[in-house]
N, C-alpha and C positions, 0 to 999 in steps of 0.2 A: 442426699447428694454426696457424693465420694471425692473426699479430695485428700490431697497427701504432700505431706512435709516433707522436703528432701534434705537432711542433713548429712552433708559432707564430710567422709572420716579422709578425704585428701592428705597428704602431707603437708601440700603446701595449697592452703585454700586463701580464695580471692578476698580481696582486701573487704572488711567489715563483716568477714564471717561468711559463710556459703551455705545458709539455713534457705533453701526454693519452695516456695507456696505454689504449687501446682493443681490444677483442678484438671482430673484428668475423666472428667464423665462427659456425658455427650454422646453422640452416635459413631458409628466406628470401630475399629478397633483398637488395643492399648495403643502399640504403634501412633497412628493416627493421631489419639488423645492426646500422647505424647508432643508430637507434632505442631500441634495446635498450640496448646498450653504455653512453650515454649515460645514459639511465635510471636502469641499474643504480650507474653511479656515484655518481651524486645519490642513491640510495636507500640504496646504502650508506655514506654520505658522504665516500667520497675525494674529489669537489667542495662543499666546505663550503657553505653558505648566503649567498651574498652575489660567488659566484667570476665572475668574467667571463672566460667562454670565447672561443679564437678567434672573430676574423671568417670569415663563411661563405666565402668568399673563401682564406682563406691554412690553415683548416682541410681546403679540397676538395685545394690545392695539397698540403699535407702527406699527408694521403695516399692520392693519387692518385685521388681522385674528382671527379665531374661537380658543379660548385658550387652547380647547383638542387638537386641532390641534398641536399648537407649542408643550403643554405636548407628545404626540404620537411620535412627532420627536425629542427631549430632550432623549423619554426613549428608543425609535430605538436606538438611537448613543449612550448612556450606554451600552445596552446589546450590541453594537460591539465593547466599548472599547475607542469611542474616548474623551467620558464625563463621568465625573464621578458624583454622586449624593447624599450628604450626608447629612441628617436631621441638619439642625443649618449652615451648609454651605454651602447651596444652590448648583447649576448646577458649574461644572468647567471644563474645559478643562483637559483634562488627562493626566498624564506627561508621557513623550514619551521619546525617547532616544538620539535623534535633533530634531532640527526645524530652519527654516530660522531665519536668525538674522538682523535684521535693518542697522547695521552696515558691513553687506557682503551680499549685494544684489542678487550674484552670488551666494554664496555655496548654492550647492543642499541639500535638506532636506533629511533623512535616515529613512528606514522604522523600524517599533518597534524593540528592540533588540530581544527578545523573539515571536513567532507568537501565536496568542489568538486561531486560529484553524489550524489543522492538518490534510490535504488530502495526506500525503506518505504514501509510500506499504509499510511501516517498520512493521505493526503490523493489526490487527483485532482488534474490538471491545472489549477492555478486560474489561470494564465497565460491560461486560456481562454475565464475564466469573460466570458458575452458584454454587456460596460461598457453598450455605445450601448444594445442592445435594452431590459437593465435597467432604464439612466436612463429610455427610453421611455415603459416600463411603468409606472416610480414617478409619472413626470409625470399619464397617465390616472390613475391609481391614487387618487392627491392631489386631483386636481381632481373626482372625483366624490365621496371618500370622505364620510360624514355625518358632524356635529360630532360626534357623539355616537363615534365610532370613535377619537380620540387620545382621549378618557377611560380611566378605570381599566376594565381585563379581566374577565372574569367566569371568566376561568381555562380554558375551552372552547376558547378561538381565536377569530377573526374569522369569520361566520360566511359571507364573501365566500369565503374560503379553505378553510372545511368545507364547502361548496357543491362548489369547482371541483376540491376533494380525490377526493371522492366521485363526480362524471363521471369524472374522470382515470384514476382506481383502477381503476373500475368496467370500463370501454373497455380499458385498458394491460395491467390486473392481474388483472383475473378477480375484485375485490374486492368481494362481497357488502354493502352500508351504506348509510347514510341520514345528512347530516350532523349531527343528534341525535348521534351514538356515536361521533362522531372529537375530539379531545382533538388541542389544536396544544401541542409541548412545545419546551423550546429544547434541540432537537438528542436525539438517540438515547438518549444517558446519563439525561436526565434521565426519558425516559421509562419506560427501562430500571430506575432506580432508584425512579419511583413503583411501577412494578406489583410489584417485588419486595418492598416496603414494604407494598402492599397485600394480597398473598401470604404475609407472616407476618402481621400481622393476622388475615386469616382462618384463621391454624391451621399453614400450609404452614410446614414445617420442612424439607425437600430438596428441591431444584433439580435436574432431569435438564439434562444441559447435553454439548454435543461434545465429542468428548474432544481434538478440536484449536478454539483459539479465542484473541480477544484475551485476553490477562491484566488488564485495567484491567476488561473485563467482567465477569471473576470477583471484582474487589475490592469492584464494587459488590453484586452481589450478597451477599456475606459480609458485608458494612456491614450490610443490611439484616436481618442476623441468621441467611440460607439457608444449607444447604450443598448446595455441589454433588458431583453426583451423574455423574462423566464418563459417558459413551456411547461405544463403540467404534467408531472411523469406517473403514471400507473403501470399495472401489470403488460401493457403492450408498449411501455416505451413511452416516449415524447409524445404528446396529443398534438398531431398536426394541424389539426383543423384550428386550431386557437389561431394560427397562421393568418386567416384570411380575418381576424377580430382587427389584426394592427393593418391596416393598408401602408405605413412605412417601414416595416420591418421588409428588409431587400434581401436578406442574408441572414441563414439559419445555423449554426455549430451544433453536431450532433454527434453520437458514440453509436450509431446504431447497430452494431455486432454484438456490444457488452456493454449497457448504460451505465454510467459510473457516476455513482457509488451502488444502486441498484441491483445491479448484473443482471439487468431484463434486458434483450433483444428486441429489435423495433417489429412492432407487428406487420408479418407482408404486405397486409392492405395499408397502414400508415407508408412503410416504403415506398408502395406506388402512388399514395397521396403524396409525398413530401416532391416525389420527382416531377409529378405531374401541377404543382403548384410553384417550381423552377420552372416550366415551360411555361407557362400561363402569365407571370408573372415577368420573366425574365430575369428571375432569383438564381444565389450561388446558395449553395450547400458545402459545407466544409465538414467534411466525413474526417472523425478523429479516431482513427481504428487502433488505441495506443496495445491492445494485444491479443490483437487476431489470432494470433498463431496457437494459442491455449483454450482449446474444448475438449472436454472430458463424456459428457454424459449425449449428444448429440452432436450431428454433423456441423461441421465449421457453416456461421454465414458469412456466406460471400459479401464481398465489395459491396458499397452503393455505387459506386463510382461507375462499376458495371454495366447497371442502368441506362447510366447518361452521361459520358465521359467530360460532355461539354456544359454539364450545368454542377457537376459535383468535382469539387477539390480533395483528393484523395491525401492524409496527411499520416508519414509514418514515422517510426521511429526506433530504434536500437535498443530503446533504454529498457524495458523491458524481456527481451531475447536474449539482451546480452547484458550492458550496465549502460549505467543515466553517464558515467563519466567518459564516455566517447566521445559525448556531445558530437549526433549522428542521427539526422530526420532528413525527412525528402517530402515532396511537395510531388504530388502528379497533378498539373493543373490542366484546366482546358485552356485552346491556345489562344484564345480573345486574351489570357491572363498572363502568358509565359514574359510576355517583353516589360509589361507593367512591373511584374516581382525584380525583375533580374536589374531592370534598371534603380528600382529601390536600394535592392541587396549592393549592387554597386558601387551606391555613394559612400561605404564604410563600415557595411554590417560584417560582422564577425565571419570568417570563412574557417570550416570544420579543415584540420590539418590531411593534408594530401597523401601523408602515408599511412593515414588512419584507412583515409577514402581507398587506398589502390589495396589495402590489407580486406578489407569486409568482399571489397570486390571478388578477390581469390579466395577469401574464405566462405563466398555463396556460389561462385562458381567452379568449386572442388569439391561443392554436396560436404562440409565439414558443418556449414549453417545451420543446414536441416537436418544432421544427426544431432547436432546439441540440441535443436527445440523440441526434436522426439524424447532425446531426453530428460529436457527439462519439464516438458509435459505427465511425464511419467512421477519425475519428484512431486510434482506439483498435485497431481491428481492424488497420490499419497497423503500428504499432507492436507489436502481438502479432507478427504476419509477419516484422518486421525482425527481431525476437529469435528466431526460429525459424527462420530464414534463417542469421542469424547464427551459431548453435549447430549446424546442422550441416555448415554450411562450416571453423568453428573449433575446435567439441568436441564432436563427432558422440558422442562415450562417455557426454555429456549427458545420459540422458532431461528431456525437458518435459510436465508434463501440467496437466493443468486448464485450458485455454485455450482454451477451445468459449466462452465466457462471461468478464465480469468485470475488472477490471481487474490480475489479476495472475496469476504462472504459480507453477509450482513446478518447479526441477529437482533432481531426483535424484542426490545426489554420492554417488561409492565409499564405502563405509562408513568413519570414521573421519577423515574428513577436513572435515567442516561446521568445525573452529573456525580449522585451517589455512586455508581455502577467506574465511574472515571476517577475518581475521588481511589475508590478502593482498590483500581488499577494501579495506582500513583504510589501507592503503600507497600505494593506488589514487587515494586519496580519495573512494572510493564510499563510502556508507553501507548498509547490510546486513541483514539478518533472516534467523537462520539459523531452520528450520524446528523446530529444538528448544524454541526460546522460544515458541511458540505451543500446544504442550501440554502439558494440566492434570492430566494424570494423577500425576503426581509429588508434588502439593499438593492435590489434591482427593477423593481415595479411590476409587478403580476401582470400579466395579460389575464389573468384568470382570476389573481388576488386569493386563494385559499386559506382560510382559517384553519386553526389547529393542528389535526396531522398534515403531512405532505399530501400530493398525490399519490405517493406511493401506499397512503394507508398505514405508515408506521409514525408514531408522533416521539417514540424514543427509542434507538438502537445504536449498535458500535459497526463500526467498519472496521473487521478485521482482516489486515493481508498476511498472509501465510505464506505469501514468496519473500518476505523480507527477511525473517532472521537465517542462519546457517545451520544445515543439518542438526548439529551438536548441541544447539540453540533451541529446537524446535520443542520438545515434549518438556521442558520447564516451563517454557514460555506456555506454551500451552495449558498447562499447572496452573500457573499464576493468573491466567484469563479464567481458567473454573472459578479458583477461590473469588475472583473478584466480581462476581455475576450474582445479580440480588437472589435472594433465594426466595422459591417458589411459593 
């Protein structure tokens, strides 16, 4: 085994001496070794928070390396955070939020309080979101809007924005409507929590729902008084048929374009079972299409809504196209539903601000909407590429799927190892989503009841979204998800 002493002929070397035990073998190159070794010091803490390491210079001399070298691995570990580097005081270890202590050879060390990069599905890119064209927009927006428009809402929306909703949909989505029957809500949640509100009222006591899904969507529903009702998700999406096992399940929530966290597509024959068991039944479907607009490898799926305008709730949202802080969803209902929501939303529910509403308007009816999502689609698809690239040059034992669409993947980890796999993210300073926390089977009562893996066939994997961090963010973060991935 090759390892090597690095003693320090510095001027001014760090307090208790600058003698570095180095183990620099392993696979790789020096570089690399270098890389690593260093790392692992800092992560285990034999270099405390605050150490100042040789200069790159009397480090390459000690031992026996090329001096860009050790600088290239100095300013690697900067831009990930574990060194810091500042003119007049030289390289130092980065303060962290523990580290081993000399004195408790046992306590474990804690990974950063805060994580340096960000792969959760909380958000999209909004480094991107497009400033100039916006202010643009708001400018026309403004200057035509009629006084009567910053007055008080009538709860509907502006009906500048159920006009250009309704072209938009109609063209993009396959969305069957008339602006009459679109309802502007602030953001997905809220819309989400009218119709389930509106849903017990009319009687409905169970919620058919994915059996993978966000967990804040399950809370509001259960606010509302529903319970849910998993579905078992495989390769074709939701299994509809589970549908006719509960006879009081009235009302199903479904992703069918992009399953989330999955990224399977609802299979066309489940599509036409799910509509034709709304007719049969006299059931609502609440189609949550949170980002249609991003397909990469095959043609866009249309609408459910399409289908059957009168049994499916069409539910959209901004936050994804554009940012979550517009707080910006729309509601295409059938019109058994239209006067039920609006007198809800009336007694107090939060109304999305009106010069938000009359800006998105001009910004989808100026064609400025559909250049940014071409665009964004473009980044987007990129960034799938790089991580799929990356993954089987670094951990081909990987699988990835779902990434025909969407802004996030899933891959596939060895059985048993999702909370190691999170654990060593947290070290990284990634932040993470292991794919166990996205299903409800465990708190919300199977219709199906499966053991061990999901229905999807994977019993451990992360959810990674790669629309979250900002261009500049991207291939670190991406770094830090290789090294954090069990090895093979």
């Amino acid at each position: 085994m090759r390892e090597s002493w690095a003693t320090s002929q510095d001027a001014t070397p760090p307090p208790g001496g600058a003698d570095l035990h180095l183990d620099l073998t392993g696979p790789g190159g020096v570089r690399a070794n270098l890389i690593r070794a260093l790392r692992d010091a800092v992560r285990t803490g034999r270099l405390a928070p605050g150490t100042r390491l040789p200069s790159s210079r009397s480090l390459a001399v000690d031992l026996g390396l090329a001096r860009n070298t050790v600088a290239d691995a100095y300013g690697e570990l900067v831009a990930e955070g574990w060194l810091t580097a500042r003119q007049g005081s030289g390289t130092r270890v980065a303060q962290r939020t523990a580290s081993r202590t000399p004195e408790r050879r046992s306590a474990q060390p804690r990974p950063p309080a805060s994580p340096t990069y960000n792969l959760r599905t909380n958000s999209a890119d909004v480094s991107a979101f497009p400033r100039a064209a916006w202010l643009s927009a708001a400018r026309r927006a403004l200057a035509k809007a009629p006084n009567e428009a910053l007055g008080y809402s009538d709860g509907m929306g502006r009906p500048e924005l159920r006009a250009a909703l309704a072209d938009y949909l109609a063209r993009a989505r396959g969305v069957r409507t008339d602006p009459g029957r679109i309802v502007v809500c602030a953001g997905y949640m809220q819309g989400l929590a009218l119709l389930s509100r509106v849903l017990r009222q009319r009687g409905v006591r169970e919620l058919g729902v994915e059996e993978y899904g966000l967990w804040f969507h399950r809370d509001v529903i259960a606010r509302a008084g529903l319970r849910g009702r998993p579905l078992p998700v495989d390769q074709g999406g939701a299994d509809i048929g589970a549908l006719d096992a509960h006879k009081n399940v009235r009302a199903v929530l479904l992703t069918p374009a992009h399953q989330f966290p999955t990224g399977v597509p609802l299979h066309p024959d489940r599509r036409a079972a799910v509509v034709d068991w709304a007719s049969r039944t006299g059931g609502l479907i609440l189609e949550d299409d949170y980002d249609g607009e991003f397909r990469y490898d095959r043609q866009p799926v249309g609408s459910l809504q399409g289908l059957s305008p009168e049994h499916v709730v069409y539910c959209g949202t901004a936050s994804k196209s554009l940012a979550p802080g517009l707080r910006l969803g729309w509601l295409v209902l059938p019109e058994h539903l239209v006067e039920d929501v609006l007198a809800l939303k009336r007694t107090g529910e939060w109304a999305s601000g009106v010069l938000d509403q009359l800006t998105l308007a001009e910004f989808i009816t100026s064609g400025a909407y559909d250049r940014h999502v071409r665009a964004m689609r473009l980044r987007y698809r990129r960034r799938r590429d790089q991580i799929v690239a990356a993954l089987a040059e670094r951990a081909p034992h990987v699988r990835i799927t779902g990434i025909a669409a969407g802004l996030h993947a899933v891959l596939e980890l060895p059985p048993g190892t999702e909370r190691t796999a999170l654990q060593a993210a947290a070290w990284e300073g990634l932040a993470l989503e292991g794919l166990s926390r996205f299903r409800h089977a465990d708190t919300f009562g199977d219709l199906a009841a499966p053991e061990g893996p999901g229905g999807c066939g994977i019993s451990d994997g992360l959810v990674i979204a790669y629309g979250t961090p900002p261009d500049h963010a991207f291939t670190a973060a991406l770094d830090a998800l290789c090294r954090a991935l069990p090895a093979g």
